[in-house]
C-alpha positions as CSV (number, residue, x, y, z in Angstrom):
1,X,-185.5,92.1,89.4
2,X,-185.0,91.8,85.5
3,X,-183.9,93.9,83.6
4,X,-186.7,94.2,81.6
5,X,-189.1,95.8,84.1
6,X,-186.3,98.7,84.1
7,X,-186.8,99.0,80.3
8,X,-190.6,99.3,80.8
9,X,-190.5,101.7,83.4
10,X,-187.9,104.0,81.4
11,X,-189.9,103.5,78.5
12,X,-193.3,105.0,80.7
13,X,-191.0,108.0,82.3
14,X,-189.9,109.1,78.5
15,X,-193.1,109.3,77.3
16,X,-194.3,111.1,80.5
17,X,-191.4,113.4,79.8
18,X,-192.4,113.5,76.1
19,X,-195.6,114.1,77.1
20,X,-195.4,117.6,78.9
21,X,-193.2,118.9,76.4
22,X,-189.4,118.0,78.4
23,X,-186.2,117.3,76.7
24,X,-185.4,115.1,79.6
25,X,-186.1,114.7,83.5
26,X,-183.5,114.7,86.9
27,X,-184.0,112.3,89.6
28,X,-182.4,112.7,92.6
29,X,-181.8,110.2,95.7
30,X,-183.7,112.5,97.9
31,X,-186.7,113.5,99.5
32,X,-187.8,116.8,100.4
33,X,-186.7,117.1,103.7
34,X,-183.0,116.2,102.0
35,X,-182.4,113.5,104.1
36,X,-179.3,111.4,103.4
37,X,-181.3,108.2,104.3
38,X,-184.7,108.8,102.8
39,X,-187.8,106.4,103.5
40,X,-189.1,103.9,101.3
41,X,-191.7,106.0,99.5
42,X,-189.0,108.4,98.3
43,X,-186.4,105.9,96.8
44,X,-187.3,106.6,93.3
45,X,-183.7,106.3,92.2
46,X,-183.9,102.5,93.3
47,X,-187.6,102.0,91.6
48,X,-186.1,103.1,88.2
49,X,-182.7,101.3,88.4
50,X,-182.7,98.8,91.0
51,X,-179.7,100.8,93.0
52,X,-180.0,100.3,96.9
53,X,-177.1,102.9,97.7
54,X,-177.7,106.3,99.8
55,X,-176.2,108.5,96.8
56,X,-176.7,108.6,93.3
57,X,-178.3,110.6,90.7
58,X,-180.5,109.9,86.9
59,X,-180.8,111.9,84.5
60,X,-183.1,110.8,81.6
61,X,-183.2,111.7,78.1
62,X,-185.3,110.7,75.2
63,X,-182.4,108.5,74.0
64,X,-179.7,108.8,76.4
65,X,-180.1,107.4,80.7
66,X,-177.5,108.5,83.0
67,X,-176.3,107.4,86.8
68,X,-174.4,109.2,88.9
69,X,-172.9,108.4,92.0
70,X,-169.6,108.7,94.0
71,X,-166.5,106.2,94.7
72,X,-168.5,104.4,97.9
73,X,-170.9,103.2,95.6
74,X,-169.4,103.0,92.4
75,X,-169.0,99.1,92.3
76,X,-172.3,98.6,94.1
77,X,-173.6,100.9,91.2
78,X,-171.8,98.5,88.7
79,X,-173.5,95.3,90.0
80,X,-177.1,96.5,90.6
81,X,-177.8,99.3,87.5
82,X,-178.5,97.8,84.6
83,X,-175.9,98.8,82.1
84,X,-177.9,98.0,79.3
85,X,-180.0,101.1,80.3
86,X,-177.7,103.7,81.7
87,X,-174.6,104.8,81.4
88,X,-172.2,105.3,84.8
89,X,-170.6,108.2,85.7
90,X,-168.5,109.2,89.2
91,X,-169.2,112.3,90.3
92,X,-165.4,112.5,91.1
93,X,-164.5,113.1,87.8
94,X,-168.1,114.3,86.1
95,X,-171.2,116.2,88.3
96,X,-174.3,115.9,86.7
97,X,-174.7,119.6,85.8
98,X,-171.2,119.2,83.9
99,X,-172.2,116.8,82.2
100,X,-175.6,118.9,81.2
101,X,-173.3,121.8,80.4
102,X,-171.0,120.1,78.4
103,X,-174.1,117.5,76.3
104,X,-177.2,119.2,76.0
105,X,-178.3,120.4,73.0
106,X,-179.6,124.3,72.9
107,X,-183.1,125.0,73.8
108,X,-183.5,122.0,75.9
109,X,-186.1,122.0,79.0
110,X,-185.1,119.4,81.5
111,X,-187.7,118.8,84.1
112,X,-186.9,118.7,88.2
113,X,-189.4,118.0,91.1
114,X,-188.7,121.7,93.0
115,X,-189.5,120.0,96.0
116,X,-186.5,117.3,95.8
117,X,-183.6,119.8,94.9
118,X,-182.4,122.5,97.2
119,X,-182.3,126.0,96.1
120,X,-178.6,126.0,95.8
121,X,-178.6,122.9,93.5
122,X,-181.2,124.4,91.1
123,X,-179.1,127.4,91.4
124,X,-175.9,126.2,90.2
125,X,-177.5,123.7,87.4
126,X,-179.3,126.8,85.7
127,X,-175.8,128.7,85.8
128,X,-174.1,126.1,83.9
129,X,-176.9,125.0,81.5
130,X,-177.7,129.1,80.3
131,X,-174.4,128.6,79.2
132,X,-175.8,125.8,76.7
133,X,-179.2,127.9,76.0
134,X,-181.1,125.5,78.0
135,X,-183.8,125.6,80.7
136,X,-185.0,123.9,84.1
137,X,-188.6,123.6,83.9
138,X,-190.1,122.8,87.5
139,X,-192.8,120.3,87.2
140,X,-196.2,120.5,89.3
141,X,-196.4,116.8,89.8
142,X,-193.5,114.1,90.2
143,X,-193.1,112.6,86.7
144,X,-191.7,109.2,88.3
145,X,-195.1,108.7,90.9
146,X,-197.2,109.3,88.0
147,X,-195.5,105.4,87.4
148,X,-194.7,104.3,90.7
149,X,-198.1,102.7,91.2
150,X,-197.4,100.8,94.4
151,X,-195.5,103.5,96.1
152,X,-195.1,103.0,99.6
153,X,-196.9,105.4,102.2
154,X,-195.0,107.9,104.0
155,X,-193.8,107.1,107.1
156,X,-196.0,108.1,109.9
157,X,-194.1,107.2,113.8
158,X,-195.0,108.2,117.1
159,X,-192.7,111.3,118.2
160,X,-190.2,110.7,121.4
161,X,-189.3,113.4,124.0
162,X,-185.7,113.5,124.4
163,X,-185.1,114.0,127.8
164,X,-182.6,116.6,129.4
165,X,-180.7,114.4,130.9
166,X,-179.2,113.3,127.7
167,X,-179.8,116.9,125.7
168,X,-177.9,118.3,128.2
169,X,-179.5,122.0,127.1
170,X,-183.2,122.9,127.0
171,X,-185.7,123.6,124.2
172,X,-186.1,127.3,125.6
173,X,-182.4,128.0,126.1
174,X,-181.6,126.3,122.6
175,X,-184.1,128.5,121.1
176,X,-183.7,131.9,123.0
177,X,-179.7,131.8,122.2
178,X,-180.5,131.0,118.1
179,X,-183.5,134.0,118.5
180,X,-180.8,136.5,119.9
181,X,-179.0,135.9,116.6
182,X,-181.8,136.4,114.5
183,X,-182.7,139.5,116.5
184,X,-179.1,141.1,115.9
185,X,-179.3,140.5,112.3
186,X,-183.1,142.1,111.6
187,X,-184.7,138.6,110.7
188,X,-188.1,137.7,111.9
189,X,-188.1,134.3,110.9
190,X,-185.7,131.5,109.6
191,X,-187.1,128.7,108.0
192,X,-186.2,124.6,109.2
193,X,-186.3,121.6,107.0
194,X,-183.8,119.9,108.7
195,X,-185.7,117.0,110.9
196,X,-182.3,116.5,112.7
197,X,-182.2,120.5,113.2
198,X,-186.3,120.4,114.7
199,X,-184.9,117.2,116.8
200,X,-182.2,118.7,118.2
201,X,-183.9,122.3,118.7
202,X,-187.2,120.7,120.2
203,X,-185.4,117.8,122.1
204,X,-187.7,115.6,120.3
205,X,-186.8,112.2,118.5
206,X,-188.8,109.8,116.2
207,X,-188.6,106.9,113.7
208,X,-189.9,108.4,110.0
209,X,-186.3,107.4,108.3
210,X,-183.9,104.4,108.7
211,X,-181.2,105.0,111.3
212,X,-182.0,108.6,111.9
213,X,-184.1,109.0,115.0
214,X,-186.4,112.1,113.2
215,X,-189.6,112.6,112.9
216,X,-189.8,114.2,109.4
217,X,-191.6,117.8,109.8
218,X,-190.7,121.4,108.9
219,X,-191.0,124.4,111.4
220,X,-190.4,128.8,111.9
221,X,-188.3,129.7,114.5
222,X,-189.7,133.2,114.8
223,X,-187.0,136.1,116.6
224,X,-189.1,135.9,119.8
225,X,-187.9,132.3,120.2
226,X,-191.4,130.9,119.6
227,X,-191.7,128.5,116.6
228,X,-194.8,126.8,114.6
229,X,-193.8,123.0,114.4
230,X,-195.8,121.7,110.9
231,X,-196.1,118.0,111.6
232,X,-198.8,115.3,111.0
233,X,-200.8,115.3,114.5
234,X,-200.8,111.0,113.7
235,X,-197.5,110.9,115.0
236,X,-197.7,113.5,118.1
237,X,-198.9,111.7,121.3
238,X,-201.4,112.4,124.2
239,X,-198.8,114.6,126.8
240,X,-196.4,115.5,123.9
241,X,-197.5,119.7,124.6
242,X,-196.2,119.5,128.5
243,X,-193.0,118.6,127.0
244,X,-193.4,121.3,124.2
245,X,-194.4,123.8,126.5
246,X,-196.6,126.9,125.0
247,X,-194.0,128.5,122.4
248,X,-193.9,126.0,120.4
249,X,-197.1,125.8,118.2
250,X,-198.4,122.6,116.8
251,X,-199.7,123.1,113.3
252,X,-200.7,119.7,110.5
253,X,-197.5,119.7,108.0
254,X,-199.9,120.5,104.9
255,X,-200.3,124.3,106.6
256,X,-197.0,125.1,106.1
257,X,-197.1,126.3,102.3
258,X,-199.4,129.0,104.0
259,X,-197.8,130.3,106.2
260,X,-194.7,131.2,104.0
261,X,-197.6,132.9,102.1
262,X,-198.5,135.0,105.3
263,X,-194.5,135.6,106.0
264,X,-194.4,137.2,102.5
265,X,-197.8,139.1,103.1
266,X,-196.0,140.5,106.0
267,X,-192.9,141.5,104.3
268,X,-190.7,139.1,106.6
269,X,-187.2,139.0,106.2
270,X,-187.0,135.2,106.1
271,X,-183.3,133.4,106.4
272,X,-183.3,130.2,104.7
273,X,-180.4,127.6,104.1
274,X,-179.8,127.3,100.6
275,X,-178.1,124.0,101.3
276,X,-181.0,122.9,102.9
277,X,-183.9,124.6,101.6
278,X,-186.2,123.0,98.7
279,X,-186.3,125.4,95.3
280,X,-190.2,125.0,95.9
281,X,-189.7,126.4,99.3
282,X,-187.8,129.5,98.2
283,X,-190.0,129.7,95.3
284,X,-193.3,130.0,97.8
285,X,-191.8,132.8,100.0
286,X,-190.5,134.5,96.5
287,X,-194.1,134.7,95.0
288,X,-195.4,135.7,98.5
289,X,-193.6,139.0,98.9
290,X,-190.7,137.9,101.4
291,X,-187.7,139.3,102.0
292,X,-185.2,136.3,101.7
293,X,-181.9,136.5,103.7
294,X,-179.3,133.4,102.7
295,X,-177.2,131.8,105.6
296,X,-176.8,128.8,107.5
297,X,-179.3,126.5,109.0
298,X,-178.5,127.8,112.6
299,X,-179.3,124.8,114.6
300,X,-176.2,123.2,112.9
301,X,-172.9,124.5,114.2
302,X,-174.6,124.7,118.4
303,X,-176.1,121.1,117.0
304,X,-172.8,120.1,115.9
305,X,-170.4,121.4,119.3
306,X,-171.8,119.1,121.6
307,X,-172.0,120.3,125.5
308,X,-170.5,118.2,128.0
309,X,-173.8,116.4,129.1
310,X,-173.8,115.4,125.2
311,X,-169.8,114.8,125.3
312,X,-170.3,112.6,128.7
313,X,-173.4,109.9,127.1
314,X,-171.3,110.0,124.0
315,X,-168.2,108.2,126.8
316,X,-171.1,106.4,128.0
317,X,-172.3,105.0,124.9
318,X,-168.9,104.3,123.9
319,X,-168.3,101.9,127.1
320,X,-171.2,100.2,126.0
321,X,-171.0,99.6,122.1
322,X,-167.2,98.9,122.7
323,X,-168.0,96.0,124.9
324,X,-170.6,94.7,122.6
325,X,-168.2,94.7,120.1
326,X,-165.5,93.3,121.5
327,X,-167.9,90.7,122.8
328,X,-168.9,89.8,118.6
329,X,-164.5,89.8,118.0
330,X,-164.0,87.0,120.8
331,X,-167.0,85.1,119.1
332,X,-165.8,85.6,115.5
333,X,-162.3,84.6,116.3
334,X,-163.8,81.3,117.7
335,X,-165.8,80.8,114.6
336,X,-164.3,82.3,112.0
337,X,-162.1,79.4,110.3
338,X,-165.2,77.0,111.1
339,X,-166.4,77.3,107.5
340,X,-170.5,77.7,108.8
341,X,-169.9,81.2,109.1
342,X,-171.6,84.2,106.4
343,X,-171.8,88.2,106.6
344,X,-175.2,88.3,107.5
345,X,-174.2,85.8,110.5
346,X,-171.7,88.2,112.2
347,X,-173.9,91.0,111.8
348,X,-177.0,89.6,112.9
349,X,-175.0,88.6,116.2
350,X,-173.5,92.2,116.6
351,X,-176.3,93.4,117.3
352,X,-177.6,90.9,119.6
353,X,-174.8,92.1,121.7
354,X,-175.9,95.6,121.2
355,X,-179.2,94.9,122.1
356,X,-178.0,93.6,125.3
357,X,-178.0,97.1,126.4
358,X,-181.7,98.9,127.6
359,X,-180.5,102.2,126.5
360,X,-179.7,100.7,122.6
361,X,-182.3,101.5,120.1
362,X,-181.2,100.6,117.2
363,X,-178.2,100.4,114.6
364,X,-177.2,103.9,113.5
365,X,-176.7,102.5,109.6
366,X,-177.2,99.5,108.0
367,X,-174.0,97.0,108.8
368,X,-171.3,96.7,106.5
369,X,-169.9,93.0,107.1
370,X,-167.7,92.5,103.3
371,X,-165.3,89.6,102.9
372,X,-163.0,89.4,101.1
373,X,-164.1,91.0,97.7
374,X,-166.9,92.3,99.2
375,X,-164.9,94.1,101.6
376,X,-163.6,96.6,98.6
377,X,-167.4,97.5,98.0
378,X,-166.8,100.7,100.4
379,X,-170.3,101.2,101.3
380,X,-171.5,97.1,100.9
381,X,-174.8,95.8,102.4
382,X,-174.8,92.0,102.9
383,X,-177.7,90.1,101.1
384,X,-179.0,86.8,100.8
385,X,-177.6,86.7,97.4
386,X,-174.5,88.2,98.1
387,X,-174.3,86.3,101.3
388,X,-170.4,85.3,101.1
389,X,-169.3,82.8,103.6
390,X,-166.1,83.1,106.0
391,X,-163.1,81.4,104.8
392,X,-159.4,81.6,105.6
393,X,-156.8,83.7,103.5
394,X,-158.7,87.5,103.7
395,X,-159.9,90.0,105.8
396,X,-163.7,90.7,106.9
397,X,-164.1,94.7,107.0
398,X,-167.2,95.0,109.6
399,X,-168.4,99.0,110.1
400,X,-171.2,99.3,112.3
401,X,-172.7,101.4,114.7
402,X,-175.3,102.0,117.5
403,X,-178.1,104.8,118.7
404,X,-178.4,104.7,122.0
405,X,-180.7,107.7,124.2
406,X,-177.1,109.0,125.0
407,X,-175.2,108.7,122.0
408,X,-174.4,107.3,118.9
409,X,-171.5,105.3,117.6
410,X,-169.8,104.5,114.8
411,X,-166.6,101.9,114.3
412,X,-165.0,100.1,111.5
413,X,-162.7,97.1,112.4
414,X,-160.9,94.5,109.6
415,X,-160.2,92.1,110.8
416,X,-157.8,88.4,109.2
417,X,-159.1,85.2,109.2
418,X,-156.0,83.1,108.8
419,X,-153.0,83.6,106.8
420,X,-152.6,86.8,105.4
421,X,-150.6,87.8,102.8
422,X,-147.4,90.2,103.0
423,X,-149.0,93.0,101.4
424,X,-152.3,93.0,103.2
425,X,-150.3,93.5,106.5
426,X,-148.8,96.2,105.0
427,X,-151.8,97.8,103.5
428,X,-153.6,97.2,106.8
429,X,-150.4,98.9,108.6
430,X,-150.5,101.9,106.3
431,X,-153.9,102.9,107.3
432,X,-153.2,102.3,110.8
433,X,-150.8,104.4,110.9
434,X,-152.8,107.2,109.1
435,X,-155.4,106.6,112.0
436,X,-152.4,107.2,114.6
437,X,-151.4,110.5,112.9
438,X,-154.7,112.3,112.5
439,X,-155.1,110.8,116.3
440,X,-152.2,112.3,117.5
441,X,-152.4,115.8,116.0
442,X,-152.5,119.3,117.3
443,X,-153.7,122.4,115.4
444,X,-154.4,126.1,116.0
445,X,-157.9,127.6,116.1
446,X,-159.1,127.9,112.7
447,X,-158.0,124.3,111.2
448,X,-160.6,123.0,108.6
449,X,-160.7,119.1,108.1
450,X,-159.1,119.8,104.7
451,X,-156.1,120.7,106.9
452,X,-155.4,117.5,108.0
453,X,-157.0,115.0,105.6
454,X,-153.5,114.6,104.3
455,X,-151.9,113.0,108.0
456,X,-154.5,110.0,107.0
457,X,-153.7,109.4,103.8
458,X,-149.8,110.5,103.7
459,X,-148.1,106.4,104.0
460,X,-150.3,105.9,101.2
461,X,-149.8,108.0,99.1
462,X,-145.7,107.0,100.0
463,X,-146.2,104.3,98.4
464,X,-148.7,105.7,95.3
465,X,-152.3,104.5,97.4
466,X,-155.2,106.1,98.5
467,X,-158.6,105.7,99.1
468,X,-162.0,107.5,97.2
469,X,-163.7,108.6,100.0
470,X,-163.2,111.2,102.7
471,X,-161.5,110.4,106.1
472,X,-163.9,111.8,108.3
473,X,-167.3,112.7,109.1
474,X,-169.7,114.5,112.1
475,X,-171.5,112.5,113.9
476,X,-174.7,113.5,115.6
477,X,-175.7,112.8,119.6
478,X,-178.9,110.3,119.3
479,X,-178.8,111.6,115.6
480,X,-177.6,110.9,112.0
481,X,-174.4,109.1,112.2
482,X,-173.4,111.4,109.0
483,X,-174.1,115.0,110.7
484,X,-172.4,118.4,109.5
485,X,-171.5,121.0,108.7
486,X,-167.8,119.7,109.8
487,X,-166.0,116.6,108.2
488,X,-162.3,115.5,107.5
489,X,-161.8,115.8,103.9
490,X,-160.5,118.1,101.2
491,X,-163.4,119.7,100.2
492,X,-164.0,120.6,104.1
493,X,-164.3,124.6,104.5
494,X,-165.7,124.3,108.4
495,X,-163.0,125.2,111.0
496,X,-163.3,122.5,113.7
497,X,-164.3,123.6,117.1
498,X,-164.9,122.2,121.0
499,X,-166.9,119.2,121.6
500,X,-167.3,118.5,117.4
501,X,-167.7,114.6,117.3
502,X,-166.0,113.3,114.1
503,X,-164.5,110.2,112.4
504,X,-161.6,108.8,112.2
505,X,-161.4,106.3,109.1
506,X,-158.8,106.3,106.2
507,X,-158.7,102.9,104.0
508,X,-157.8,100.9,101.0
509,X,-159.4,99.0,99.0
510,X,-158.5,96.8,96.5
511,X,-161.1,95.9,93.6
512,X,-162.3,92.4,93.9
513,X,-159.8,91.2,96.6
514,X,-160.6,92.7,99.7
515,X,-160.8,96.0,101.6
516,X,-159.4,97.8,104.6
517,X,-161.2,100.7,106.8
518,X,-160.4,101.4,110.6
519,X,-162.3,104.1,112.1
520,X,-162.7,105.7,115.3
521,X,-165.1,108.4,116.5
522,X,-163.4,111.2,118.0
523,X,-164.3,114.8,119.2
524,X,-162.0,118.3,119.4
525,X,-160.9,119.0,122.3
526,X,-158.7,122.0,123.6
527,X,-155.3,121.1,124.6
528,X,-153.3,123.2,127.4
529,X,-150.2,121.0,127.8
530,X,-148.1,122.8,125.6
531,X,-146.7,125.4,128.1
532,X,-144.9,127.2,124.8
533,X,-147.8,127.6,122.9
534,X,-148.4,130.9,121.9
535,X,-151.7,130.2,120.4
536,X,-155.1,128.5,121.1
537,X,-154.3,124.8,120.5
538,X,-156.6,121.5,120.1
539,X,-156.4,118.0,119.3
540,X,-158.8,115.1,119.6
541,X,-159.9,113.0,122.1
542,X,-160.4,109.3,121.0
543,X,-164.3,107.7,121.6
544,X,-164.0,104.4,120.0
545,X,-163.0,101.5,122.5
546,X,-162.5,98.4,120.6
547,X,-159.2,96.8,119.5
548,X,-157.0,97.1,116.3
549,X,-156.1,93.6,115.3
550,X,-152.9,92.8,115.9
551,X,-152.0,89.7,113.8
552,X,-152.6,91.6,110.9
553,X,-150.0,94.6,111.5
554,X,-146.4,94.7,109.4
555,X,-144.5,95.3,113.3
556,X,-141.4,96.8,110.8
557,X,-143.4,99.9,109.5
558,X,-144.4,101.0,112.9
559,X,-142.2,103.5,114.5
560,X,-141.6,103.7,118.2
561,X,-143.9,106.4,118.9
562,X,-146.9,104.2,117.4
563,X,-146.3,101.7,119.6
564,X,-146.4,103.5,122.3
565,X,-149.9,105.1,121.0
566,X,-151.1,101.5,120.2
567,X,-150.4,100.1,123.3
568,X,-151.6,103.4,125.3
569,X,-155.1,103.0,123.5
570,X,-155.1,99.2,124.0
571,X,-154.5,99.6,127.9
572,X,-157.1,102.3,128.0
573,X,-159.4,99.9,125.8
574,X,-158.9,96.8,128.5
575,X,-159.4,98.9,131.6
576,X,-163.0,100.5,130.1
577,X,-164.3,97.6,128.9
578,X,-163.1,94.8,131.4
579,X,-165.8,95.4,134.0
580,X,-168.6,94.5,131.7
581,X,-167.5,91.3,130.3
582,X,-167.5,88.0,131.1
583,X,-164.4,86.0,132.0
584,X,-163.5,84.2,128.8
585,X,-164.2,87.3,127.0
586,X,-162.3,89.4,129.2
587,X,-159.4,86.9,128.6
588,X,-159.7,87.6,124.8
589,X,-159.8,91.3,125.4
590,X,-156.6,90.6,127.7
591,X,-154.6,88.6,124.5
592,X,-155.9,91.2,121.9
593,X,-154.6,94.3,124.0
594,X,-151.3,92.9,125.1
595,X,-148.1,94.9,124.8
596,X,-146.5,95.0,121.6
């Protein structure tokens, strides 16, 4: 799209800003259910600037335009915002509200959308910009639809029931355990805008956002475990209240702003997730009179320690996705130096071997197939313009993933294509080796994810490397593939407990040559061989069944132990996946996880 449509369209929003008596105007990439992959009508980011990425962030001045957004996307950001228009910012090393602290002029009004920020955000951004005498102004309407003529309609799907034999855990005895809670601590009601916390708590699924099986809605756990479900009645079919059962009340989504009205009539003490929670939200139960208690969304730790039913489809869905990947690396390797082959080849065929399985539906992200230089681009989506064909001499870094009804998966391989060069074995050794160590680790109870981020990322940093992003990430059941609260990373606060599903994938990335990421899905687990342990001790159980490429490993930087772990996990990989291939593949498979 030219560059010139961008001009127009920032040209409207300034005078619509002008217009209601704003300094300037933030747009965030986010709807107001703060989804991390939001539907088509709520990618106003992408209608102002053309960016396609999950993250980023405007803000727009009369004669300054600013985008933020963080080291996955920062290249991405570089090729698709026009930097005629705005200037480019990582929020590494500048967050939008430092930036407003630091810039702003005094008695400046800056303009939000309270239903697209959470209460925390708007929170912190007014702390930092009283120091600068300025204001956030909440604005009735969105100044950016007022432009967006051809917005897309929301997304209206038919809701799923989500069976117990893949929940593992009922709606009643999810909700009675989380209304306990609420009873113990006084509060009457807690407020859910989380579609993945209604999904999980109502063993319901849907198809509303891209790769996250949700239906978006909003809903009030009360403390007598019933809960009013706000949700467009389109999308709820015939049968859906036999599966609901009678404490869960069905009300139309546009009823909700009311009853947070009648919570603060009745002096409720209301929890709400900051985090979470829009600034219009907490404003509405404000004005009404209720008593608002701050704390966790509390579907999100039992969400996030998956029982063993959960634990047992995520194995199961594992066998699966690992075959249907291994199946795609025995066709690649035959293809591969043919010359005919693109990005958007391999990915299209991944998931024709996905697909292959009745219980798949769907990918659980867009594909990231990147040769070559496209493989640095840490978050890269193959287009027909970007398209780059498979030649010898680099590496293809391929990170995909599957939903199926009993789990969801999540792997990064790189793999060569010919010659490599000497230091691309060793790069592609180094993160190996990171994935062996945060493998291989034991901790006590307690151990946050900024713990160990460092065993990833230490024969990196040996040799002055590292990579932008974190090492790990949750990882829902039948959910988003990016689920908290825990994560491996150095901002990570969450201790890690039993049956946690994370990720596993350090990498490097070098600008404009190629890029490395391995990653494996793996979940805490408590460990009881250490008969001198004097404390509680866990470790990780590895998911993932697919094979690290061998051709491309520096054998010299491996120590014996690795080996050992390496060939361990490739026996383990052969003997899961050999029964559900066919014989030349299995042959591959056989090669590829031979003993070092």
């Amino acid at each position: 799209m030219s560059s010139s449509l961008y001009t127009e369209r920032l040209t409207s929003l300034r005078a619509a800003i002008k217009q209601r008596g704003l300094d300037g105007y933030l747009i965030p990439m986010a709807d107001e259910y703060q989804n991390e992959y939001v539907p088509p009508c709520a990618r106003r980011v992408e209608f102002m600037t053309g960016f396609t990425g999950s993250a980023a962030f405007l803000i727009i001045l009369a004669d300054r335009a600013l985008f933020f957004t963080d080291s996955r996307y920062t290249l991405q950001a570089a090729a698709q915002v026009p930097g005629s228009l705005y200037e480019q910012f990582d929020v590494a090393q500048t967050m939008p509200s430092e930036w407003l602290e630091e810039n702003l002029t005094p008695q400046s009004k800056i303009g939000f959308d309270p239903a697209l920020h959470t209460a925390r955000q708007i929170e912190r951004m007014e702390t930092r910009l009283l120091k600068r005498n300025a204001s956030l102004v909440p604005t009735d309407q969105n100044l950016v639809d007022l432009l967006w003529t051809d917005r897309p309609t929301a997304p209206c799907t038919q809701v799923r029931t989500h069976e117990i034999a893949y929940a593992g855990r009922t709606s009643a005895a999810k909700r009675y355990a989380l209304a306990e809670d609420l009873k113990a601590k006084n509060i009457q009601a807690v407020i859910l805008t989380d579609p993945t916390s209604i999904a999980w708590l109502l063993n319901v699924r849907g198809e509303d956002v891209p790769h996250v099986p949700v239906a978006l809605s909003r809903a009030i756990l009360r403390s007598d475990a019933t809960v009013e479900w706000f949700v467009d009645p389109r999308k709820c079919p015939d049968g859906l209240e036999v599966h609901l059962g009678g404490d869960i009340l069905r009300y139309n989504e546009n009823e909700f702003i009311g009853a947070l009205k009648r919570l603060g009539e009745a002096r409720c003490r209301v929890q709400i997730d900051p985090n979470e929670v829009s600034y219009g939200i907490l404003s509405s139960l404000r004005q009404a009179g209720a008593v608002i208690e701050k704390g966790d969304d509390p579907c999100a730790m039992p969400r996030a320690c998956k029982n063993q039913t959960e634990l047992e489809g995520m194995r199961s869905a594992h066998r699966r996705d690992g075959a249907a990947l291994v199946k795609l690396m025995a066709w690649f390797d035959q293809n591969a130096t043919s010359g005919k082959l693109t990005e958007l080849d391999v990915e299209e065929k991944l998931e024709s071997f996905r697909a292959e399985s009745d219980l798949f539906r769907g990918p659980s992200f867009e594909t990231i197939a990147g040769f070559g230089p496209n493989g640095a681009i840490v978050h890269y989506r193959a287009t027909k313009e970007t398209n780059a064909a498979i030649r010898d001499g680099s590496f293809l870094l391929l990170d995909s993933g599957g939903h199926y009804l009993d789990g969801t998966t999540d792997v990064t391989r790189t793999l060569p294509v010919g010659a490599i060069t000497k230091e691309m074995k060793d790069r592609y050794t180094r993160v190996l080796k990171g994935t062996i160590a945060l493998a291989n680790v034991r901790f006590p109870q307690g151990t946050t994810g900024a713990d160990l981020d460092v065993l990833a990322r230490q024969y990196l940093w040996s040799e002055g490397l590292d990579y932008g992003h974190g090492t790990g990430h949750g990882v829902g059941s039948y959910l988003c593939v990016h689920e908290g609260p825990q994560s491996i990373s150095r901002r990570s606060e969450i201790p890690l407990r039993c049956g946690m599903v994370v990720s596993n994938e350090p990498g490097y990335y070098k600008a404009r040559h190629y890029g490395i990421r391995l990653e494996n899905l793996q979940f805490v687990t408590e460990f009881f061989e250490i008969s001198s342990a004097e404390r509680k001790m866990f470790g990780f159980e590895t998911l993932t069944l697919a094979p690290f490429d061998r051709r491309a490993l520096a054998m010299e930087l491996l120590t014996p132990c690795e080996r050992d772990w390496l060939n361990t996990y490739h026996n383990r990989v052969y003997n899961a996946l050999r029964p559900q291939l066919e014989e030349a593949t299995a042959l591959w498979l056989k090669e590829a996880t031979a003993t070092l």
